[in-house]
N, C-alpha and C positions, 0 to 999 in steps of 0.2 A: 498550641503545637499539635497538640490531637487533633484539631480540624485539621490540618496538612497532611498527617497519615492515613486521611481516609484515600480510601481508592473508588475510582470512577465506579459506578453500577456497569453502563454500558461506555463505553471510545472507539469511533469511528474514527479510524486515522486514513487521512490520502483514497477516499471510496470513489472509485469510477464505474457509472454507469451507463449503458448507452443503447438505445432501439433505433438499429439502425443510424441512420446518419445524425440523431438526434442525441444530445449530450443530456441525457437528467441526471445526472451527477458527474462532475467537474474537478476530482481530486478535493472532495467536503473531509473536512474535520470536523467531531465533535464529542464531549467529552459531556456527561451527566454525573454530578456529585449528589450525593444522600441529601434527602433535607434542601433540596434547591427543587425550583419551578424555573422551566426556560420556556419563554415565549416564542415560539416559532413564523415567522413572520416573512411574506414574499406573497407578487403577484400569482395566479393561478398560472402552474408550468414553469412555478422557477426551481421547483424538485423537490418542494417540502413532502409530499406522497413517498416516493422514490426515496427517500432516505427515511421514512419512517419506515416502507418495508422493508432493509435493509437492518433497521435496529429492532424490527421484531421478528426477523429469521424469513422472515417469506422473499427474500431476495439477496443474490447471493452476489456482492460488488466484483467486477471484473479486475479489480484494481483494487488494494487496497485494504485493510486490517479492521477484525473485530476482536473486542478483547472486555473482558469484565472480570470484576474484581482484580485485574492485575493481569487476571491470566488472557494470554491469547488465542481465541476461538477460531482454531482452523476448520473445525467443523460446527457450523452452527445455524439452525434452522428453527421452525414454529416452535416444534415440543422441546428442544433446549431452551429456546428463551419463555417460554412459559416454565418450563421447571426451574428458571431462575426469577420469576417474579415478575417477566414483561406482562403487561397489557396492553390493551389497544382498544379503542372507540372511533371506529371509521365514521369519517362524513356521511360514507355510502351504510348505511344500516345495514346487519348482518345476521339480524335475527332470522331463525325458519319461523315463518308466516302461520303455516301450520300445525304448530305444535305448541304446547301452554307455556306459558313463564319457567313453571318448573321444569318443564323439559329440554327447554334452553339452557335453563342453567344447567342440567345434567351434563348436556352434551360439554358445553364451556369447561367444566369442572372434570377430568376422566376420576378422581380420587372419589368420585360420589356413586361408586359402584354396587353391589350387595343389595342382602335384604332393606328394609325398609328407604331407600334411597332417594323417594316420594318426600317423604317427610325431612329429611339430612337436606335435600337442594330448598326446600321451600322454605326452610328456616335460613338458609346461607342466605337467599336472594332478599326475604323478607327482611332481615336483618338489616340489609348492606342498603333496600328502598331506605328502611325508617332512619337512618344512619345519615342516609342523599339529602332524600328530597321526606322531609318531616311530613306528616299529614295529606302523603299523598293519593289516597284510595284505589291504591291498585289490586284488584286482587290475583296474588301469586297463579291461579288454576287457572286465570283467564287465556285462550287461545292469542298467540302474540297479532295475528290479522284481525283481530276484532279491538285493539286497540290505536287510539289518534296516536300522527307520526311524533307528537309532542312527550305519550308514552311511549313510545318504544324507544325514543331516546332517551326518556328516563332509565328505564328497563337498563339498555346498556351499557351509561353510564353507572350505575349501581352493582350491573355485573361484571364490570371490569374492575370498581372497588370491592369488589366483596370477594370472601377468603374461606376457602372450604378446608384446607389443609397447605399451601401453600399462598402465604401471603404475598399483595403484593407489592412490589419495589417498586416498580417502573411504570405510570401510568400515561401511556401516549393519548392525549385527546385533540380529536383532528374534528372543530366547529362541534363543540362539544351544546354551546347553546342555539345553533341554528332555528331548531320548532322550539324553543321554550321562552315561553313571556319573562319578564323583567322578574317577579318573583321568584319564577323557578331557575331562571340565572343563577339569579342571588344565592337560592341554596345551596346550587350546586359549586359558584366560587367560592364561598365559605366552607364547603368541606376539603374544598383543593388543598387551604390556606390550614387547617386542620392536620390533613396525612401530611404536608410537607415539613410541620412543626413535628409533626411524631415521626421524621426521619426519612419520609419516604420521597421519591422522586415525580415530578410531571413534566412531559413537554407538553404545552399549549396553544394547537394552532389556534388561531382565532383571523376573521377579517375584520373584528368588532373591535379595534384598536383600545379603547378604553381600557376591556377587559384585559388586553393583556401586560398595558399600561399598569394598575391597578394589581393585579393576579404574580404579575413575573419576579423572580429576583434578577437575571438575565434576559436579555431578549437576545436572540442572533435573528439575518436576516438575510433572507438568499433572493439570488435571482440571477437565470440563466442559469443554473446546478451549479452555484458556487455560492461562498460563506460572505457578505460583501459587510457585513458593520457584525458586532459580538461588541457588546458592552453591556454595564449592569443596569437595570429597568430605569434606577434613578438618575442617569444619563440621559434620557428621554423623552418628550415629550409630544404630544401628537404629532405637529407637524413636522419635529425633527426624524418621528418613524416614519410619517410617508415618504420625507426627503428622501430615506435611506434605501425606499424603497424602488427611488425611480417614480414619483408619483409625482405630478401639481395636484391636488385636491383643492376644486371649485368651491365655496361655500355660500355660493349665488343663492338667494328666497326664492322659492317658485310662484308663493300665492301670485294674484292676482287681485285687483280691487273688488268687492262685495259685488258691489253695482255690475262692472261689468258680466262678472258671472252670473248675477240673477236677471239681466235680459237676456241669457243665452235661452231656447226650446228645452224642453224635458225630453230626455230621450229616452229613458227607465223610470220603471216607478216598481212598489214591490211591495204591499202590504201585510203587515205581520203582525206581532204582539210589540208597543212600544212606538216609538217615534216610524210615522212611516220612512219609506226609503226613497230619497228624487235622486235625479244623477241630471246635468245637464251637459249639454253641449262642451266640450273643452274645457269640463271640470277634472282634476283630478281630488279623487276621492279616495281617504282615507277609514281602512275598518281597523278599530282598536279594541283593546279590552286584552285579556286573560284568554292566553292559549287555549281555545276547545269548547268557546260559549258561545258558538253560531258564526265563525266570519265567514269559514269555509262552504259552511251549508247556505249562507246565503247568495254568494257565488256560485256556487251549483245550482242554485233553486233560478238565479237570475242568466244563467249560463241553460238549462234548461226550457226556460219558458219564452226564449228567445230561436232555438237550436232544436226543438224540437221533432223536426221531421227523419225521416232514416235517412234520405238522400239530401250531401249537403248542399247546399245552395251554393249558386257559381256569386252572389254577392250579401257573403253572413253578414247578418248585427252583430253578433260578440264573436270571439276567440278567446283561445283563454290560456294561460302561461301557471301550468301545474307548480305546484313546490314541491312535493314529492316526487320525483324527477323516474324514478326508478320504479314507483307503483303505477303512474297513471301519465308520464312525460315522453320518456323516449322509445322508439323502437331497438332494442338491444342489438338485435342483428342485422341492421340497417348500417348504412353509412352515413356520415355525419350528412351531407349533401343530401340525402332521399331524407334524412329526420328534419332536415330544414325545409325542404321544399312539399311535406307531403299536405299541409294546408293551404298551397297554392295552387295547388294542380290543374283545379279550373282555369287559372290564368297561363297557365305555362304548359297547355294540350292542346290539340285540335284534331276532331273526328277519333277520341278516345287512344291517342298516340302524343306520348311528352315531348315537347319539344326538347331536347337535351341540351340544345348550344345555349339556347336561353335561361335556361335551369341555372347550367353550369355558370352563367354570367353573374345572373341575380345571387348565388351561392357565393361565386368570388365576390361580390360586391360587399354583403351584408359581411361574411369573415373578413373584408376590412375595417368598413364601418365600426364592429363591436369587437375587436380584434380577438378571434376567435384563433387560438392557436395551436394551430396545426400546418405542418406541411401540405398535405393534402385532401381535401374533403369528402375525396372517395375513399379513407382509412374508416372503419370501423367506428362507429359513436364512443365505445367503451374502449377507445384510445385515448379520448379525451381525461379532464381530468374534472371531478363532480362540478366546478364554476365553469369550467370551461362546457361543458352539458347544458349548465342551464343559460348560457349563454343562446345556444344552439337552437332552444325551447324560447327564449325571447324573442330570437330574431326571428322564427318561425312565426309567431304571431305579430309583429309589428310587418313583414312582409305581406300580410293580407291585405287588403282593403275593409274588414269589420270598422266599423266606426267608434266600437265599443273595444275596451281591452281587460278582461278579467285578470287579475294578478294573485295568486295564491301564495304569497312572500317570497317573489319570482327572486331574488336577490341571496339566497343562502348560499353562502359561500365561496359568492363574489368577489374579489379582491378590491381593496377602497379604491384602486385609482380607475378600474373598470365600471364601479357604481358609477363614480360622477361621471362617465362617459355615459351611460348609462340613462342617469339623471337627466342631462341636455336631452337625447334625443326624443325622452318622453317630454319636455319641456317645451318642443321644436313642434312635436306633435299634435300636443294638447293646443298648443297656437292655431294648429291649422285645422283645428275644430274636431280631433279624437279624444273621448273620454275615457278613463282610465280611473278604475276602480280597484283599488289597491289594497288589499289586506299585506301588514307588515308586522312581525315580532320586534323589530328595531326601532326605539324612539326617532332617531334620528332621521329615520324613513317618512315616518307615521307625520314628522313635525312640514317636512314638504311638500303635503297637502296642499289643498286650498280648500276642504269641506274633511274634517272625518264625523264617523260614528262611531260611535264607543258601545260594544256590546258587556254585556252581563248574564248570568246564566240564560242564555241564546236571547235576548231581549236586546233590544236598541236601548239604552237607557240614556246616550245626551247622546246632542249633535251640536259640534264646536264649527265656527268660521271664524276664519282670518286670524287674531291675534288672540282669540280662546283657544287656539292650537299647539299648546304648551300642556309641558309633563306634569303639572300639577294638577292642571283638569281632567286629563287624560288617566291618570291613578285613581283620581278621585273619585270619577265616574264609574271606574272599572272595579272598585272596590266599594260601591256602593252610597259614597261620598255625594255632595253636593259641590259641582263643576263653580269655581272664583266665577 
């Protein structure tokens, strides 16, 4: 009877919101009790964003009721719902770049004011890392741009649990494990599963179904800014959430036969410390291991030594699809149409003048293709929603002619039913002789291979084909194991 008397943290009752002729929220309900995890769930653009800013005060519903602890919030905004215990871990990272760990948390925390207040945040954040993510050698003083995007997602996630004077309630995490490998997952869903037991609240987006499978007591699950299935996690199972979601999910093999790949020409080669590196003709290739032990760097080094000149060539060898979308992906104030089209230019100019009709054609084309959604493609990039971006940044380099395609875990926060579209056309591709070099955080990515390498402290240490391309050689090598 005492669990009944508790009252909601946050209730969103009847929320309508709208950008223009666009509905991101649809008259949404939703209520968060103490002690529960709700999995938050819906393609990219079905208004999981837009209702989380909505429940952490940055958005104010044109329609529709906030209320917590019972009471109802006619007025309620960022610094109310942080002086009641909201947090938030955006997909899009929100650290200042420039300034240390501790200084981030200064800012996050306003209670860390006064004398010594160096030492008060550096013990909160240090705390709240060894707390996360156990044994993770970060050190507190370091400048947040001199850390991999896999730290600062730790960082965040640790400074959104961590408690300077005002603990907190409500912990919204939106792709909370996007940069971080299977271990760092793991520690991180095991503390979810911790504050939820000691009373506290999380919504958890994820596209990583498993986890929220696994992590939720509830899943609810939107699309088109409305609430379309809410039942408890144990009602669910994979394919019954994609159902819910509007989704057929493909679970076609990509390999291809041994043989056939090894008469394909070598089109890269890349020598290092460790098993050297081949890449053939209409292979796709898989980099595995432990977020932060060379995949990235070697993609840069093979993305460099290919790209090198200042003026780019009207027909590149590689292209390359950032996964940090927001450091090194998109032009911000650009429009989605100029962020897609700005790697084709050489195709789509003549006598140093764009052709525009053609632009605008190949632009309609490809936002059908990978259903890029938007109204219009001359809106603003940071219209979009962060999958809906890296969308933008995929299609950008599959619209080249590069024979080569670098992938830097182009897929963060993709929604499952857009992967497997996603999936075929790299599959469509690879057919017609484009190779594609894939670094991915995701098993299930890494397993659609037909070649990976498994790094280790920056080292090659195995290379799996065909049916050695399972999760148990892949850990094993990654942790230093000997590959079945």
């Amino acid at each position: 009877m005492a669990k009944d008397m508790k009252k909601a943290v946050i209730e969103v009752d009847g929320a309508r919101v709208s950008f223009g002729a666009v509905k991101a929220l649809d008259g949404v309900t939703l209520s968060v009790m103490p002690g529960e995890c709700i999995g938050l769930v819906g393609h990219n653009g079905a208004g999981k964003s837009t209702l989380v800013n909505v429940i952490n005060g940055g958005l104010t519903p044109q329609q529709g009721t906030v209320a917590s602890d019972g009471e109802r919030l006619d007025r309620y905004n960022i610094t109310i719902a942080r002086g009641r215990g909201m947090r938030c871990v955006f997909q899009e990272l929100s650290l200042c770049p420039n300034l240390s760990i501790v200084e981030n948390t200064r800012i996050m925390h306003h209670e860390l004011g006064g004398f010594g207040w160096r030492a008060k945040a550096a013990k909160v954040i240090e705390t709240s890392l060894d707390a996360v993510f156990p044994g993770h050698n970060i050190d507190s003083g370091q400048p947040v741009g001199d850390l991999s995007i896999a730290e600062r997602q730790m960082v965040e996630i640790a400074m959104a649990f961590s408690d300077a004077g005002i603990a907190p309630r409500l912990v919204i995490l939106d792709e909370p494990t996007s940069s971080l490998d299977a271990s760092l997952a793991r520690q991180m869903l095991d503390h979810v599963r911790r504050f939820v037991a000691s009373g506290g609240s999380v919504i958890f987006i994820s596209h990583i179904l498993h986890e929220i499978l696994e992590t939720s007591d509830r899943i609810v699950v939107m699309k088109d800014g409305r609430v379309v299935a809410e039942r408890p996690a144990t009602e669910f199972d994979h394919q019954r959430l994609v159902e819910a979601m509007g989704s057929v999910a493909k679970e076609e093999a990509f390999q291809r036969s041994a043989r056939e790949l090894a008469a394909a020409p070598v089109v890269l080669r890349h020598q290092a410390d460790g098993i050297p590196f081949t890449a053939r003709q209409g292979e796709i290739i898989g980099l595995a291991g432990l977020a932060g032990h060379g995949q990235t760097e070697l993609l840069l080094a093979l993305h460099a030594v290919q790209s090198n000149a200042w003026w780019p060539r009207r027909d590149p060898l590689v292209t390359f699809v950032a996964g940090d979308r927001r450091l090194n992906g998109i032009f911000e104030l650009w429009s989605i149409l100029r962020n897609f089209s700005i790697a084709s230019l050489a195709d789509l100019s003549q006598g140093g003048v764009v052709r525009t009709a053609e632009e605008a054609e190949r632009g309609a084309d490809w936002k059908r293709r990978i259903e890029i959604r938007t109204q219009d493609v001359d809106n603003g990039i940071l219209s979009l929603s962060g999958g809906n971006q890296q969308k933008v940044l995929f299609a950008r380099a599959l619209a080249t002619r590069a024979p080569v395609i670098l992938m830097d875990d182009p897929m963060r926060g993709v929604d499952v039913g857009t992967k497997q579209e996603v999936y075929e056309i790299i599959r469509q591709e690879a057919a017609k002789g484009r190779t594609f070099i894939w670094y991915s955080t995701e098993m299930d990515e890494v397993r659609l291979c037909d070649r990976v390498y498994v790094f280790r402290e920056r080292v090659i240490t195995a290379e799996l084909v065909g049916d050695e391309v399972n999760e148990i050689n892949i850990i094993a090598a990654s942790f230093g194991g000997v590959a079945a």
